[in-house]
Structure formats: structure tokens, C-alpha cells
N, C-alpha and C positions, 0 to 999 in steps of 0.2 A: 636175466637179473632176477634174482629169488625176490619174491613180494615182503618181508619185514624191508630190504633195503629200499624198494621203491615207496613204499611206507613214507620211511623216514625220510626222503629225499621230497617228499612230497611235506609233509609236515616242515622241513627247512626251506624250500619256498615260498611257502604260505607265509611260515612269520617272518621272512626277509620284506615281503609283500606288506605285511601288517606294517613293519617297522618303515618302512616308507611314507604307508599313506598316514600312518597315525603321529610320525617322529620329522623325518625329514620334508616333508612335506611344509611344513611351518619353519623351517627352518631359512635364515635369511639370505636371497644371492649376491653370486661374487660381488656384485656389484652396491647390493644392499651390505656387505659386510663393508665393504670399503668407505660406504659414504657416511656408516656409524664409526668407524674408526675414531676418529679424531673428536668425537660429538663425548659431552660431560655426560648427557641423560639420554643414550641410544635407545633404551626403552621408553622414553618419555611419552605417549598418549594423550592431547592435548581433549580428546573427546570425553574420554576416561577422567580427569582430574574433577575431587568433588570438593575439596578442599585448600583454601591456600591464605597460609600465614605469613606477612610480612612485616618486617622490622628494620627500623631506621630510626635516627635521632626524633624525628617529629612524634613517634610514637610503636603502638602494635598496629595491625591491620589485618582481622580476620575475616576473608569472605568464602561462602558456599552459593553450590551450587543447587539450585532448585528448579526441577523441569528444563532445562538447559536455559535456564535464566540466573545471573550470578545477583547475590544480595550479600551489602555489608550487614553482620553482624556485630564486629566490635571494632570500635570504641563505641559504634551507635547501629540501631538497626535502620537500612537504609537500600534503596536500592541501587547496584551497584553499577560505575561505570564499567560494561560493555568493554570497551573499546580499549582501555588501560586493563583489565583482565587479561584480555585475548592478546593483547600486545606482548604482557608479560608471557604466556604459554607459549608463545610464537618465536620468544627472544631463546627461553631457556632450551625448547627442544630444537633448535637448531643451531644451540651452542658448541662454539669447538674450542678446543685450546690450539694456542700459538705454538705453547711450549709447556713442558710439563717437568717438575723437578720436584726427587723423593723429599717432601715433608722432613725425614731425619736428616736431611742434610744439608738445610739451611733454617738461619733463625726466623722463626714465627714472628716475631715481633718487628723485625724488618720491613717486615712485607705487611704489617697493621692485619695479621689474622690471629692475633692473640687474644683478642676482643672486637672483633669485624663490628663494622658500623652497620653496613647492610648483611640484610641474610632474610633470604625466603627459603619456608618449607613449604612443596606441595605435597599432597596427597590422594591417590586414586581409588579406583573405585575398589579396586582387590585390596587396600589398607597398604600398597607400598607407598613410602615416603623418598620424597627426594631431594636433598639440601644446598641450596649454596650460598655460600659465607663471603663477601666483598673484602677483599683488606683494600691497600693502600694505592693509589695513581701511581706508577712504575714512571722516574724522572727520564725524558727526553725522549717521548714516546707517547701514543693512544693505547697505553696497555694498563691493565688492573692486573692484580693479583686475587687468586679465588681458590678457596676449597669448599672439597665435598663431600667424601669421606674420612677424611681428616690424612689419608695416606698422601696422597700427593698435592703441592702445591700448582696451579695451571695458570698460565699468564694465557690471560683472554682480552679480547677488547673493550676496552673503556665505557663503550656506549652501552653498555650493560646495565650501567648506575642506574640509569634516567628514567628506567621500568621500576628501580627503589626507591625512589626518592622520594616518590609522590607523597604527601600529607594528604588530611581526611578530604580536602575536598576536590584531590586527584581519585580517592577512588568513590567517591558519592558519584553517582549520576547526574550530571547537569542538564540532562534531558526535563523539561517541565508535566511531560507525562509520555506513556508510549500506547498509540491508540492508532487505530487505522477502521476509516472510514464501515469497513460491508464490518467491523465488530460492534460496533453503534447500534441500539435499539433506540433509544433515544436522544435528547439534547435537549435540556432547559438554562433557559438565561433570566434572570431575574435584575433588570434595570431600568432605574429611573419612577422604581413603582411601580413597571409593567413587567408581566411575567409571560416570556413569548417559548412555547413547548412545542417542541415537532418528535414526529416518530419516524421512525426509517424502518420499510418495507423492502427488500429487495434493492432497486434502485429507486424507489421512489421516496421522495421525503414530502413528509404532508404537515402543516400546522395545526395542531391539538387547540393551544390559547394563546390569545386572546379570543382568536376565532379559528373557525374549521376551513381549510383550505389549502391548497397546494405550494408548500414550501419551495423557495429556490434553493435547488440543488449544488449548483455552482456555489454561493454563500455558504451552507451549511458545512457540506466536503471542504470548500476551503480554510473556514473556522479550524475542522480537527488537524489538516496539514498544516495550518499555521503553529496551533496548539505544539503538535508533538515536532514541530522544529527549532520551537520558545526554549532558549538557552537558559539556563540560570546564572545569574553572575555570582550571586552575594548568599551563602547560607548565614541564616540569623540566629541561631544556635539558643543565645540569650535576649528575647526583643523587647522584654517591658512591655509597657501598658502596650497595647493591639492600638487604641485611639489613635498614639502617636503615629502611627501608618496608615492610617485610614482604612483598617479596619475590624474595628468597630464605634460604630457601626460602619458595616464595607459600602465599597461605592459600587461593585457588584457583586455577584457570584454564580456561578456555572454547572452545572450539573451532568455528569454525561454516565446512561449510563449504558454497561455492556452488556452483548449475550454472554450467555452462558451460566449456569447455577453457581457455579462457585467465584464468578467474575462480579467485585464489589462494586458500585460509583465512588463515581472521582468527583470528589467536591472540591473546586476550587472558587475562594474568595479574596476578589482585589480589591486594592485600598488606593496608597498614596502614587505620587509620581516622582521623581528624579532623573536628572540629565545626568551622565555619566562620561567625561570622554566625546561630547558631543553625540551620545544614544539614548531615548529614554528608557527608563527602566520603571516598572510597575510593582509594589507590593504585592505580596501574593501570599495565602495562606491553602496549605495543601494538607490536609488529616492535623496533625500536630505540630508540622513546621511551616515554619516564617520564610520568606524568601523573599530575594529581589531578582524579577526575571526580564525578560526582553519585551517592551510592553508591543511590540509591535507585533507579538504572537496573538494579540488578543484584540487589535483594532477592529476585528467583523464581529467580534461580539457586541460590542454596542451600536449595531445599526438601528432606524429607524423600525417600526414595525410592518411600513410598507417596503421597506429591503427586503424582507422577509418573504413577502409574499413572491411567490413566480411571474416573472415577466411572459415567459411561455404560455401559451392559453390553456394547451395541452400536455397531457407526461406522455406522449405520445414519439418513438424515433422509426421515423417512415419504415427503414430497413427489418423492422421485429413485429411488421403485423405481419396476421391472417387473414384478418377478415375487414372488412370493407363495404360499410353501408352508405350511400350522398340522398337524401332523399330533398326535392323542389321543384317547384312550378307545376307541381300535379302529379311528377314521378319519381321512381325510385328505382336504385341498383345495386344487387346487394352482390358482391365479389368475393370470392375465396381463394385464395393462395395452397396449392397443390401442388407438388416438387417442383416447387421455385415456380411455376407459371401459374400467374391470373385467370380464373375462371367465370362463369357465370351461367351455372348451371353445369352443363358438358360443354358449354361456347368456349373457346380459346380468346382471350383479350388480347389484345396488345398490353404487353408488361410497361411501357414509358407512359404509357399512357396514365393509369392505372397507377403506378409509382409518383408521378407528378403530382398528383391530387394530394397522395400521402405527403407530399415532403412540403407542399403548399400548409396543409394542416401542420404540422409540425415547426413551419418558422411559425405562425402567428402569434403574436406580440400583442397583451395588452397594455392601451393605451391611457385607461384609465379605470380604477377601480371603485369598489361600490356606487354603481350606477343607480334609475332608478327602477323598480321591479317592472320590463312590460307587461303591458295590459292587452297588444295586439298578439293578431294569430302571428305564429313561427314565420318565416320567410323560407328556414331549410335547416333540415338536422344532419351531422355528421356521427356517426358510431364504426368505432372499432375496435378489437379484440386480436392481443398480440398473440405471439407463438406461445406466450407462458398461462394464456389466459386471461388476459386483464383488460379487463374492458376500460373503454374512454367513450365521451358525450358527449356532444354541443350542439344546444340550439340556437338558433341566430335569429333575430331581432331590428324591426326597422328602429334605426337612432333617432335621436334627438338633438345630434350635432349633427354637420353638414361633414361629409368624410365618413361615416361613423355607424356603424352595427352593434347593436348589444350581442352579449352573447350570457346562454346559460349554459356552466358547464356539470355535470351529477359529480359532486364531491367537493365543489368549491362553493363559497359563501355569495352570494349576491350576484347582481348582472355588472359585468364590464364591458367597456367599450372595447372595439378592436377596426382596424382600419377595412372600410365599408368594401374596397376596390378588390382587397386580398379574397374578401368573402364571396364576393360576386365569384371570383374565377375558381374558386373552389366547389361553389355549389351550381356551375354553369351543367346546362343540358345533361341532366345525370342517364338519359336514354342513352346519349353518345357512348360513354361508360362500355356499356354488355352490347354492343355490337360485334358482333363475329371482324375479326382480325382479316382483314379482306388478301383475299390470295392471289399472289403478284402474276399481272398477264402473264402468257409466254412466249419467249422474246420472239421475234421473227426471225427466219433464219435469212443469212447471209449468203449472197446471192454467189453460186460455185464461178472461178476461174474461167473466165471466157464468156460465160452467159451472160444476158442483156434485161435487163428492166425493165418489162411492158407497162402501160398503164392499160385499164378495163378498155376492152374494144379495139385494141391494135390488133394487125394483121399479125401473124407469123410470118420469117424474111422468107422468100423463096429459095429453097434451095436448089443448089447445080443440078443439071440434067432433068429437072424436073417444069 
């Protein structure tokens, strides 16, 4: 074969080869063709859409997308429900028609698509647009009439409406905020005239004011789950005087705010109350709007100030330390955690052992707080240092109630009491601690088939001929 011909033949595979990977390649199978058959919006891209306009008797409804978060923009700016957005994407791109009949061949006005009630336009990210127009309930039947580009009318199912219908406070969010706990740097609540401030570190939440001390964690976490499950009922669009809702002046307000540079605080302030339906519902003012939300999103905000404080003595969870100090009655054992096995020095511990003392520290519970400062020597100090670094304290203290040890702990405000018994067996014999892991006899062996169990000093039998 003369070389122009192999040339070319060579040149005509290659761009058979291009046109594959670059053309059919993307192109959709049999079975992907099939399942877009019958579908109004086979291209539809539900990721893609950055825009969507909706129109119904109650009004227009403009919302966008922002960072894959949807926000009303018109009639009001607002943030958007979620869940009635994605409802709708969900409806349109896996719509299909029942039946389909050419537009010039039947009257528009029959079928209420001369002027449709309902009609959404979305729009994606490439600027294509895609329409569809509601006419009239098709009698004796779940069927609607719909178009889309005006060529053909599609009889589709009914339940299509229900994604249009919605008025403004179908697509407002009735979420009361959306917040999740590790995005919290702080939390202030300001009630009753006290003002109680905690900060969140990692996991640990600490109180700023009224005093420095160890926040409970369980309260504070449950605070923001409650917050961002607080339903809105009632948007107050128009509310008059603030007084009349109690507030202003409010009966509290809230402060939370996020990481992040660009991440704003969310100030909310409650007022009045109302029974609803046998629920109550609480005033609430949020940036510029008035609202009535589910007052039972916000009952751990007005705890006491000693709610506040940690029942835990310690932010201490057995399982995330390293290190491992019990110092009392004259000695001391300092432990370290090495792939997963307790040390003491090069000694191998017993891990139960060792682990017990942790989980002992870790429930104790104080019983009573701001005690008085003591004034004797320590009875036994506890230190240790998790896997991340963090060190934790406690000194222990003889009581002044019968049951009862003070304790000081580094980062908490004053001595409290904690139950005298727990302490004892925490800070027992800390020598026992770093004693080498004693290594198990070894077994005696089992005495072979046919042979006989002497004890010390027996004869051996005589045996035959001997």
C-alpha cells in the first residue's frame, strides 16, 4: 500500500476516534434516551438552575440561587424555603406527559392556556430557560393541561399545581434560623438583667459572664438544635408599635455568633406570648422582621445561671486522653498512651486499669457550687492531657460537709463540692497505677494418656521382669 493512502487512512481513524471521544461520548444511552422520551424538560439540571420565576393568582415569585442556598428576592428579600424550591426542580425535571396534542389543533381557551393561572420560568446557569404554563383541571380525571413551548399541548398530572400555588409564605423559610452547633463561636443571652456569654472551642463550651467557668455543653448544643427546629408560624409583615408584642422593650434576646469572616450574628429578640391551636408561640424579632415562632425553640434560653454552669467537674471523655497524671498520700504516677497501650515509662500497664481511673474522673458530678476557698493542704491532684492537647486539673480538698470533697479545678471559678467516696477511689494508691502488668503463670501441662500423678516422694510402680 503506497504511503499518501496509509496517510490518509490513518488521518480517517484518528478523527473517527476524536469524534467519539469528543461527540458521542456524551451523548445519552439507549436507555437514557428512553427514559427522557416522554419527560417536558429532558435537559432539565436541577444543580444547574440559578433562577426561578413563579406566577399564580396570589402574586410573582422570584427566587435565586446563592452558594447553593436559595433566597427570595421578590415580592420581599427573604430567605427562601429549601424544601418547596427543591420540591419544585424535582417535580418539573421528572415530568412527563400522559398525552400530547399539536397546539394548532385544538382550542387554547378550552384547555385555560390562553392566559394560564399558573406558570414557572426557570433558568440555568448556561442562561437556557425553560417554561411551563398550567391551563385548566381536565373533567373526570387527575389530569391538567400544560404548555411549554407553545407547539404542543401535554396533558400531565394534576399534582403539578401544588409546587404553584404556593403564596409568599410558602416560599419564605419558616425555619427560625439555620445554625449548627461546631459553626458557633459564641452564644450570648441577655435575660432578666443578667447577661450569661459562653464561647465554643472545639468541643468544649466555657462561660465568659457573669463568671469564668465551664459551660454545659448538653444545654448550650441543645439551645442551637432547638433554635434551628423553631418553626415560624405567623410572618408579621405589618406589626405596629414593637410594645404591643413585647418587644420593646423585649423580654429577651439572643446573640449567636458564627465562624467565619463573612458569616454575620443573628440577633434575635423575644417579646410576648400566645396560645395557638393549644401550642404556644413566642414573639420574635429577627434583623427587620417581626414574627411569631414556636416558643418552645427557645425554653433553654432562659435557664437559671447555675443551669448554665457544668454539672461535669471535668471536660474531660476517658476515651481522647494521653496522658495521665493521680498524684496522693505521698506518691505519684504519671501514664502515657502509646498505640493504644498504657505506659509508664517503658513498663506496660494494664489498660482496664488505667482506663477506670479515666472514666471515674470523667462521670464526677458537682454537687454543689461556689464553695468555700480551702485553706488546707491538697489531699490529691488529678492532670491530664488529651490526644488534641488539652490539658484538664483538679485538686481535691477535705469538705466541710460529711460525704463531701472540694475540688479546684484550672479554668473554673471557685471550689465545689463533689461526692468524697467517687474521690477516694479515684485518687486510691496511685503506686498500684505503674506496676509492670504481671505476666500470667504458665499452665502446667496435662498429664499424657495412661500416665499416673505422683505426689513428691512416691515410689515409681515396678515394672514386669524387673
Amino acid at each position: 500500500m503506497r504511503l499518501p493512502r496509509l496517510i490518509l487512512l490513518a488521518v480517517v481513524v484518528l478523527g473517527l476516534g476524536a469524534f467519539i471521544y469528543f461527540f458521542e461520548r456524551h451523548q445519552p444511552t439507549t436507555d437514557e434516551s428512553k427514559e427522557r422520551a416522554d419527560k417536558l424538560f429532558a435537559t432539565l439540571d436541577q444543580g444547574k438552575v440559578k433562577r426561578i420565576v413563579v406566577s399564580n393568582p396570589q402574586g410573582q415569585f422570584e427566587l435565586n440561587r446563592e452558594k447553593d442556598v436559595w433566597k427570595l428576592v421578590k415580592p420581599l428579600a427573604d430567605d427562601a424555603n429549601q424544601g418547596a424550591v427543591t420540591g419544585l426542580l424535582g417535580t418539573l425535571s421528572s415530568l412527563k406527559a400522559e398525552r400530547t396534542l399539536k397546539a394548532s389543533e385544538v382550542k387554547l381557551a378550552d384547555y385555560g392556556l390562553v392566559t394560564p393561572s399558573l406558570r414557572a420560568t426557570i433558568e440555568d446557569e448556561a442562561g437556557k430557560t425553560y417554561t411551563l404554563k398550567l391551563g385548566n383541571d381536565l373533567p373526570l380525571g387527575a389530569q391538567r393541561a400544560a404548555m411549554t413551548d407553545g407547539a404542543s399541548v401535554f396533558i400531565i398530572p394534576k399534582y403539578v399545581a401544588t409546587d404553584l400555588e404556593k403564596g409568599l409564605s410558602g416560599w419564605r423559610s419558616d425555619q427560625l434560623v439555620q445554625v449548627a452547633a461546631a459553626d458557633v463561636a459564641a452564644l450570648t443571652i441577655t435575660y432578666s438583667g443578667v447577661r450569661v456569654a459562653l464561647a465554643h472551642t472545639g468541643t468544649v463550651w466555657t462561660l465568659t459572664d457573669p463568671v469564668a467557668d465551664l459551660a454545659d455543653r448538653e444545654r448550650a448544643e441543645g439551645l442551637l438544635s432547638d433554635l434551628g427546629g423553631a418553626r415560624i408560624k405567623e410572618f408579621v409583615d405589618t406589626p405596629g408599635p414593637l410594645n404591643e408584642l413585647g418587644l420593646d422593650p423585649r423580654g429577651f434576646d439572643l446573640t449567636v455568633v458564627r465562624r467565619g469572616e463573612n458569616a454575620a450574628p443573628i440577633q434575635l429578640d423575644f417579646g410576648s406570648r400566645r396560645t395557638v391551636d393549644g401550642a404556644e408561640q413566642i414573639a420574635c424579632k429577627r434583623g427587620d422582621r417581626v414574627l411569631w415562632v414556636e416558643a418552645k425553640g427557645v425554653e433553654k434560653a432562659t435557664a437559671n445561671l447555675a443551669d448554665w454552669r457544668a454539672r461535669k467537674l471535668v471536660a474531660v471523655e476517658s476515651w481522647d486522653q494521653d496522658k495521665l497524671e493521680i498524684e496522693a498520700g505521698g506518691s505519684k504516677a504519671v501514664m502515657e498512651r502509646k498505640d493504644g497501650e498504657w505506659k509508664a515509662g517503658s513498663t506496660d500497664l494494664d489498660f482496664n486499669t488505667v482506663n477506670s481511673r479515666l472514666v471515674l474522673l470523667s462521670e464526677l458530678q458537682v454537687v454543689a457550687f461556689d464553695q468555700p476557698t480551702p485553706t488546707s493542704a491538697a489531699i490529691g491532684r488529678v492532670k491530664t492531657v488529651s490526644s488534641s492537647g488539652v490539658e484538664a486539673e483538679a485538686s481535691f480538698y477535705p469538705g466541710t460537709t460529711a460525704g463531701q470533697v472540694l475540688a479546684v479545678v484550672k479554668g473554673r471559678t471557685g471550689a465545689m463540692a463533689v461526692e468524697e467516696a467517687k474521690v477516694k477511689e479515684l485518687l486510691a494508691d496511685p503506686a498500684a497505677l505503674v506496676r509492670p502488668t504481671p505476666t500470667p503463670a504458665p499452665a502446667t501441662p496435662a498429664p499424657t494418656q495412661g500416665s499416673e500423678v505422683r505426689g513428691p516422694g512416691s515410689v515409681p510402680p515396678t515394672q514386669p521382669g524387673k
